[in-house]
KEZARO-790832 format. One record per residue: residue number from 1; residue in three letters; x, y, z of N, C-alpha, C in turn. Coordinates in pm, 1 decimal, m for minus. Layout:
BEGIN
<r pos="NUM" code="ALA" n_x="X" n_y="Y" n_z="Z" ca_x="X" ca_y="Y" ca_z="Z" c_x="X" c_y="Y" c_z="Z"/>
...
END
This chain:
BEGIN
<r pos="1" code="UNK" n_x="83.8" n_y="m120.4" n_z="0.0" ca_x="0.0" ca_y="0.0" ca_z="0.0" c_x="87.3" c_y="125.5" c_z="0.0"/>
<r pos="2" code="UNK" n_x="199.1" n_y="128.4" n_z="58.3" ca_x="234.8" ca_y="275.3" ca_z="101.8" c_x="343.5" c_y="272.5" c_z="m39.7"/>
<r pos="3" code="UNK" n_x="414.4" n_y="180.1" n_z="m87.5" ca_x="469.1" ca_y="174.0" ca_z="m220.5" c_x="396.7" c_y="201.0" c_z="m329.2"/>
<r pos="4" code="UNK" n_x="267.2" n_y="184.1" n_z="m339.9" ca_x="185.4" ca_y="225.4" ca_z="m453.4" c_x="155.2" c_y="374.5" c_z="m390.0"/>
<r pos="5" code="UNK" n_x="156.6" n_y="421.4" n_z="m258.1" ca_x="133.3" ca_y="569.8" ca_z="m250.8" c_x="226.0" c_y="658.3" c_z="m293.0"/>
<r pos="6" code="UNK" n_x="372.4" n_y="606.2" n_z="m312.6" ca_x="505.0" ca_y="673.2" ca_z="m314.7" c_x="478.5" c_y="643.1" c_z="m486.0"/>
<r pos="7" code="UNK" n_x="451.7" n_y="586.4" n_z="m535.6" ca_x="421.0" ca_y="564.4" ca_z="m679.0" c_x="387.7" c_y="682.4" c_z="m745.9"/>
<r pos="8" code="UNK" n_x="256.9" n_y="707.9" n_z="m694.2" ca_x="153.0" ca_y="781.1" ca_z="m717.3" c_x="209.3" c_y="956.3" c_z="m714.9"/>
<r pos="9" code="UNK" n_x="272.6" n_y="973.6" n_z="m568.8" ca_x="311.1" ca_y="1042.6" ca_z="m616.0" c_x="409.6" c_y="1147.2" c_z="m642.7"/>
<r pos="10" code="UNK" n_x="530.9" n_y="1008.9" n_z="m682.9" ca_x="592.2" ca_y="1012.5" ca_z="m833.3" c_x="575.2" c_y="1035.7" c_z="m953.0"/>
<r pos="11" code="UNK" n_x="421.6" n_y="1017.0" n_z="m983.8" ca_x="379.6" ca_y="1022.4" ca_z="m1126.2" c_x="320.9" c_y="1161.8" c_z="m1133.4"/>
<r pos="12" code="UNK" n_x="271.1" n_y="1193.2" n_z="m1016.7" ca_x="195.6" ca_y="1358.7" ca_z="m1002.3" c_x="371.7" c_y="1439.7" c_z="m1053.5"/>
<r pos="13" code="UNK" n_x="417.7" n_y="1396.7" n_z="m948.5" ca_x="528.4" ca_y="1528.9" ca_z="m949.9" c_x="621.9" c_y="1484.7" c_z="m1087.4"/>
<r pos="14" code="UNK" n_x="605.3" n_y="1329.0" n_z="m1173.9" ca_x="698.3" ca_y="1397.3" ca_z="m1261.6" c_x="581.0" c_y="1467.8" c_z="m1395.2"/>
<r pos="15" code="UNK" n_x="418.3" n_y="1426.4" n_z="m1377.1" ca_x="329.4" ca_y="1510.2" ca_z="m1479.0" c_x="353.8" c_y="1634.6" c_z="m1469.4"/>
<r pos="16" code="UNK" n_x="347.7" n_y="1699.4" n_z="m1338.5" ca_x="382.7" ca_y="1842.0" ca_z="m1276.3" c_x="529.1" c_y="1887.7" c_z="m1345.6"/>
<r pos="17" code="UNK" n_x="613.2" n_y="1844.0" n_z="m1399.6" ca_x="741.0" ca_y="1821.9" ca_z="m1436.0" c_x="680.5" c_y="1901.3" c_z="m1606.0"/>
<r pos="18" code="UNK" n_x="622.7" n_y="1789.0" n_z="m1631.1" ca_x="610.2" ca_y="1760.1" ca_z="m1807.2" c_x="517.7" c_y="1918.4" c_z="m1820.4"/>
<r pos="19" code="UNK" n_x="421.4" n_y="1912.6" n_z="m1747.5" ca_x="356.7" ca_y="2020.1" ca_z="m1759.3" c_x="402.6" c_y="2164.2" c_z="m1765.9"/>
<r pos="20" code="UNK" n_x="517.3" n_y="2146.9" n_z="m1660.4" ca_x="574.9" ca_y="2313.0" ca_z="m1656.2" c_x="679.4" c_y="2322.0" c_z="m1775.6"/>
<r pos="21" code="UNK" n_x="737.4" n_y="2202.4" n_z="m1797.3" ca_x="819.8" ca_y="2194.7" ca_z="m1958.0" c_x="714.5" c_y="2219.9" c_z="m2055.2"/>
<r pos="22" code="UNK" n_x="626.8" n_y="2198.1" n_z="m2072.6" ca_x="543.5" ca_y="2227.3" ca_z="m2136.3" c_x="539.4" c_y="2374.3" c_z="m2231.3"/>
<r pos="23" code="UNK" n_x="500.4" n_y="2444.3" n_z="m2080.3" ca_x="458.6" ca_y="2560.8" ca_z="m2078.4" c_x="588.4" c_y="2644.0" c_z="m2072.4"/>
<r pos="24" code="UNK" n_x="683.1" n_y="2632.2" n_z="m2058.7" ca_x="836.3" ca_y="2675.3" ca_z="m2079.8" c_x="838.1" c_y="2686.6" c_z="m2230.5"/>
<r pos="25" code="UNK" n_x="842.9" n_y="2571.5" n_z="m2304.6" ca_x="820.9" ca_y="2610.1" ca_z="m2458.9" c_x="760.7" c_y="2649.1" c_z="m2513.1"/>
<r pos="26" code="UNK" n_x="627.5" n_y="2643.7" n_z="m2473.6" ca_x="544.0" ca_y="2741.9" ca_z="m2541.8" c_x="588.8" c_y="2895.5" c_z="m2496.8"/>
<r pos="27" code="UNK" n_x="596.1" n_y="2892.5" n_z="m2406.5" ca_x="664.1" ca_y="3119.5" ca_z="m2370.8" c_x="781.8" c_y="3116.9" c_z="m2495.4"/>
<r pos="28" code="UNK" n_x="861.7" n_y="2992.9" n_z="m2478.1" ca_x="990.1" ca_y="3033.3" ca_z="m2541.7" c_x="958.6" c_y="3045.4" c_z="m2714.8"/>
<r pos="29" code="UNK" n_x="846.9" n_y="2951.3" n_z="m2767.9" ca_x="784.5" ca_y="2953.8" ca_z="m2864.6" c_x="785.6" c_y="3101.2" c_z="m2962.6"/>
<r pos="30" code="UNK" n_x="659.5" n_y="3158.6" n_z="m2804.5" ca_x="605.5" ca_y="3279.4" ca_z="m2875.6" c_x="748.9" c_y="3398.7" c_z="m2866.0"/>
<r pos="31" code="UNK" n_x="823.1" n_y="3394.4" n_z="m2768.6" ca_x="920.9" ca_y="3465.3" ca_z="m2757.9" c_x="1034.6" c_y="3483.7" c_z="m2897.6"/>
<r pos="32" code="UNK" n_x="1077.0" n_y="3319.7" n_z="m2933.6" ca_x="1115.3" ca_y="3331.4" ca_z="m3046.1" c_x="995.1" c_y="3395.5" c_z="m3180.5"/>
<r pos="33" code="UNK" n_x="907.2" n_y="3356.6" n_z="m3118.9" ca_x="823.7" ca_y="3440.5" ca_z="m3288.8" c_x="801.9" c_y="3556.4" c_z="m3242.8"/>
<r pos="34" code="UNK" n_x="817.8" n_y="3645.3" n_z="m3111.6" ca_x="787.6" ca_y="3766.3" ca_z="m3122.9" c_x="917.0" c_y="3791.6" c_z="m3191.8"/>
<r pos="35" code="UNK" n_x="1059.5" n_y="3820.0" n_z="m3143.6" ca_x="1190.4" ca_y="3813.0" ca_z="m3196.6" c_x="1199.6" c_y="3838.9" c_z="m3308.5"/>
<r pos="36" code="UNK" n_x="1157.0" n_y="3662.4" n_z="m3330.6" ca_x="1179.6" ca_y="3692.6" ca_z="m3555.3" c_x="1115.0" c_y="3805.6" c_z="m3593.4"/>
<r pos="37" code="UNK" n_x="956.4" n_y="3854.5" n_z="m3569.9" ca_x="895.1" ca_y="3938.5" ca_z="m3651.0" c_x="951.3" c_y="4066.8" c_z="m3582.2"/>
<r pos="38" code="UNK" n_x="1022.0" n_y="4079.2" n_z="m3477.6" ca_x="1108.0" ca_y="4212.4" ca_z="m3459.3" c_x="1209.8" c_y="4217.5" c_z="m3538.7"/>
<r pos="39" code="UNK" n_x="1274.6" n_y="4124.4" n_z="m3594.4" ca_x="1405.5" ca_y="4107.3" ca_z="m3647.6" c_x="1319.9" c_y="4198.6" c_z="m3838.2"/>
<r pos="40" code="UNK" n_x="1235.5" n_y="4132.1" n_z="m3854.0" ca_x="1170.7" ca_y="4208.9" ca_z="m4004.8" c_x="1147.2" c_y="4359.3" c_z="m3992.2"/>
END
């Protein structure tokens, strides 16, 4: 029981992980396309 709780959450904190990578590339995304169309 308490190994499947430590499991669990493992999987929260590495989704919590994926999620904020996520959202890191997307800022960096729009950052690079604000950039380029400053660069024109």
């Amino acid at each position: 029981m308490q190994d499947s709780l430590i499991y669990q959450d493992i999987l929260q904190r590495g989704r919590q992980q994926e999620a904020l990578a996520l959202i890191k590339c997307e800022q960096l995304q729009k950052l690079t396309k604000k950039s380029a169309a400053n660069v024109r």
